[in-house]
C-alpha positions, 0 to 999 in steps of 0.5 A: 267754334274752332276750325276741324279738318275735313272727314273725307280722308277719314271716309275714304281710308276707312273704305280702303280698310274694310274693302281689304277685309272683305277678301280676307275674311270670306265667308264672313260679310264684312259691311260698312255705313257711312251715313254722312250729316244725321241730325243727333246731340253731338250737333247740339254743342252748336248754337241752334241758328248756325247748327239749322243753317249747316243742317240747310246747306247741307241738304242742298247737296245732298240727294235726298234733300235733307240730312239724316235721322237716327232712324235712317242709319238704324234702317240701313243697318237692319238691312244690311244686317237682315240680307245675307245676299248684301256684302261690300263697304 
């Protein structure tokens, strides 16, 4: 597998992008998710003993133990969709 460059730049220009928004565009809620590892097919070009590894070493660091489900982003978004009160990347 060929080496990529870290996302963490990427994360953290793009809450700089939607935290300008935020003003700009009140009343309009403007949110953001940024859900990190989630378990889902664009893992599987990684063969299944180094993808399980990562999906392990990962979960070492992360807070709840485990990366994400699918499922897990689809909540998030319906919460942040479902509370008119919630506002901010």
């Amino acid at each position: 597998m060929e080496a990529q460059p870290s996302s963490g730049w990427v994360v953290e220009d793009m809450r700089t992008f939607y935290e300008g928004l935020d003003g700009v565009f009140a009343p309009i809620r403007i949110n953001a998710i940024s859900p990190g590892i989630v378990r889902t097919p664009w893992w599987d070009r990684i063969p299944a003993p180094q993808r399980e590894a990562t999906f392990k070493d990962a979960a070492e660091w992360i807070p709840v133990g485990r990366v994400g489900a699918p499922d897990d982003v689809a909540q998030a978004v319906l919460l942040v969709a479902t509370n008119g009160y919630m506002t901010g990347p």
